[in-house]
C-alpha positions, -999 to 999 in steps of 0.1 A, spaced: 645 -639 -590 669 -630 -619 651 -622 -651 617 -608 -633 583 -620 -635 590 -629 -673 610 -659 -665 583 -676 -641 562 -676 -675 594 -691 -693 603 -718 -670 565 -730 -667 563 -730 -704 594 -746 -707 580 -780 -684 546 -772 -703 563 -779 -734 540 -780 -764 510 -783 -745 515 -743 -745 500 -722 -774 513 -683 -779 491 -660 -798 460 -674 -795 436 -658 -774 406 -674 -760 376 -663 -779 344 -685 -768 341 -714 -739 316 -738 -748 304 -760 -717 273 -790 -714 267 -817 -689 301 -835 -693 331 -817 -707 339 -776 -719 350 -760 -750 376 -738 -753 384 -720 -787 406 -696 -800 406 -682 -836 431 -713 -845 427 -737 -826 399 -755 -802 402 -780 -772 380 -799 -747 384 -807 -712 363 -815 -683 369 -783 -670 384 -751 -673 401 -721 -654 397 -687 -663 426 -667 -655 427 -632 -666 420 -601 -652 382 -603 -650 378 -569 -676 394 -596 -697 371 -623 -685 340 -601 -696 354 -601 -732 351 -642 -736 316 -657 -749 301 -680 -731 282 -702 -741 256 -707 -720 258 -673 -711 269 -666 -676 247 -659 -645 237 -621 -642 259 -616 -611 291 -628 -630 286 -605 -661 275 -574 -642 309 -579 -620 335 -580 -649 318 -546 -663 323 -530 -631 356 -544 -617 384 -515 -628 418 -519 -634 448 -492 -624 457 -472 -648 497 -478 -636 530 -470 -657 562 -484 -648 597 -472 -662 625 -494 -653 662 -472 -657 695 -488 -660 726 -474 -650 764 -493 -654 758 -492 -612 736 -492 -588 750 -454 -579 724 -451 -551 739 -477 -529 770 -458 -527 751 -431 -512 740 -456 -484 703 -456 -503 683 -488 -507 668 -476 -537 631 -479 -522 615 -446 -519 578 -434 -513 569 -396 -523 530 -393 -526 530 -357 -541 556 -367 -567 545 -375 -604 563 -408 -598 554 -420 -563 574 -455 -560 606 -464 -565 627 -498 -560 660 -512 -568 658 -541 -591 694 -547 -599 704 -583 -604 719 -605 -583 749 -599 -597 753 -563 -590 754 -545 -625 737 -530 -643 721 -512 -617 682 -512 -619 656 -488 -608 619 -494 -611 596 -467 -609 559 -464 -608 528 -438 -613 496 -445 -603 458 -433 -607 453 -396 -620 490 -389 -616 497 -419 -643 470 -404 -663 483 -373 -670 522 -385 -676 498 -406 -702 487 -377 -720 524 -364 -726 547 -364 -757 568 -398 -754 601 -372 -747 582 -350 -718 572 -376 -702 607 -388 -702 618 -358 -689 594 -357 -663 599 -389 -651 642 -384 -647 635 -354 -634 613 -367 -604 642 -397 -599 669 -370 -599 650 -357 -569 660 -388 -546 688 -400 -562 706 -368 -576 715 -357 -611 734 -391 -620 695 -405 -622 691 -381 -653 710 -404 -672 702 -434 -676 718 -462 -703 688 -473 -709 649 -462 -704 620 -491 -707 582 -476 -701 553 -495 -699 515 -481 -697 499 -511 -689 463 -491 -697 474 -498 -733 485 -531 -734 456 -554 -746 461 -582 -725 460 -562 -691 441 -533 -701 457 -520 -669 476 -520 -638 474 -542 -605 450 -535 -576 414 -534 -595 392 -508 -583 357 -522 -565 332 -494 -572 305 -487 -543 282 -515 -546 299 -539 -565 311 -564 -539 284 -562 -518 259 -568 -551 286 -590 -569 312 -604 -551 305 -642 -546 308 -642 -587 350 -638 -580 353 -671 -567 322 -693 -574 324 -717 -599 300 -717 -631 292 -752 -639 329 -768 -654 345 -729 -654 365 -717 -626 382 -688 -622 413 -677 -609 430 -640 -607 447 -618 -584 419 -600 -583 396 -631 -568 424 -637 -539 419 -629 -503 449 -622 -493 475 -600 -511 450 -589 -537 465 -570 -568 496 -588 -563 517 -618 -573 513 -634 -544 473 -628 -545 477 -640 -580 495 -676 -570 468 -678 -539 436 -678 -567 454 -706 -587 459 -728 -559 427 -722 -550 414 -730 -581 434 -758 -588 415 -775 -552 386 -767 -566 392 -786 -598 412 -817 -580 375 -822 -556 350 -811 -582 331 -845 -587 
């Protein structure tokens, strides 16, 4: 889709309309016998029930009232995200293609292991997103802003040749620091903690559900995992007596 993950939010919000409220993260969910509580720092609402869906590191950082089972608490300490950062480059072409390359590229001993074309629909600009991962994403962390630049071209230049050096434009995003993620896709399950904990993805806590990528079966850590645990959710809320 044109306009990346970002516009699935828009157009949702858009047929959401008001009932959609920015900057104003959930800070305590209230539930009794009949209906739940949800407030943020401006703002409060009730509802018969409720879906949770953040990452569940994000999950552990909500008060509940009452507070929830043992199992549920102890698996949002323990449930890592990936420490992932992605660079998208712009170019006036996709250059690559003219090279007969798709622009998808795997190199596991590389500081930045993933590559995929991303260019619009229309052709231009040409788009390249790149990825590191785990201890490799750590390090580049630990740079100076213009090394890891550097670093990064320099392992694109390897694929794609020295027109990959220079780019029109450079977008980086460490998704360990953003506080709304706290990190990247594909949680980390540490020995022990599904085998202890894992019933508490997807079962229900009185009038709270929850729903992540991280709860799906199928395609976990990704989008599609992501759409699964809300559909599943959404049953769950459309039988609930």
């Amino acid at each position: 889709m044109d306009g990346g993950a970002p516009e699935l939010a828009r157009r949702m919000a858009a047929r959401l309309g008001a009932a959609v409220h920015l900057s104003s993260p959930v800070r305590r969910i209230v539930q009794n016998a009949t209906d739940v509580e949800v407030a943020s720092d401006a703002f409060a609402v009730r509802a018969r029930r409720v879906i949770v869906a953040t990452p569940p590191v994000l999950a552990g950082r909500i008060l509940f009232d009452p507070p929830l089972p043992a199992a549920h608490s102890h698996l949002r300490q323990r449930l890592v995200p990936g420490a992932i950062i992605r660079v998208h480059t712009q170019y006036a072409e996709p250059f690559w293609r003219g090279q007969k390359l798709s622009g998808q590229t795997l190199a596991p001993r590389s500081p930045v292991p993933i590559t995929i074309d991303q260019t619009p629909r229309s052709g231009e600009p040409g788009v390249l997103s790149s990825y590191a991962f785990g201890a490799g994403a750590v390090r580049l962390g630990r740079l100076d802003p213009q090394e890891r630049r550097d670093v990064w071209l320099d392992a694109l230049a390897e694929r794609f040749g020295p027109e990959a050096r220079r780019p029109t434009a450079y977008l980086e995003t460490d998704w360990s620091e953003q506080p709304w993620s706290l990190g990247g896709m594909v949680a980390h399950f540490p020995p022990g903690a599904l085998t202890n904990y894992g019933s508490a993805l997807r079962e229900p806590v009185g009038r709270i559900h929850w729903a992540s990528t991280e709860s799906a079966t199928l395609m976990h850590g990704l989008m599609e995992g992501a759409v699964r645990s809300g559909e599943r959710a959404a049953r769950e809320v459309l039988t609930a007596n």
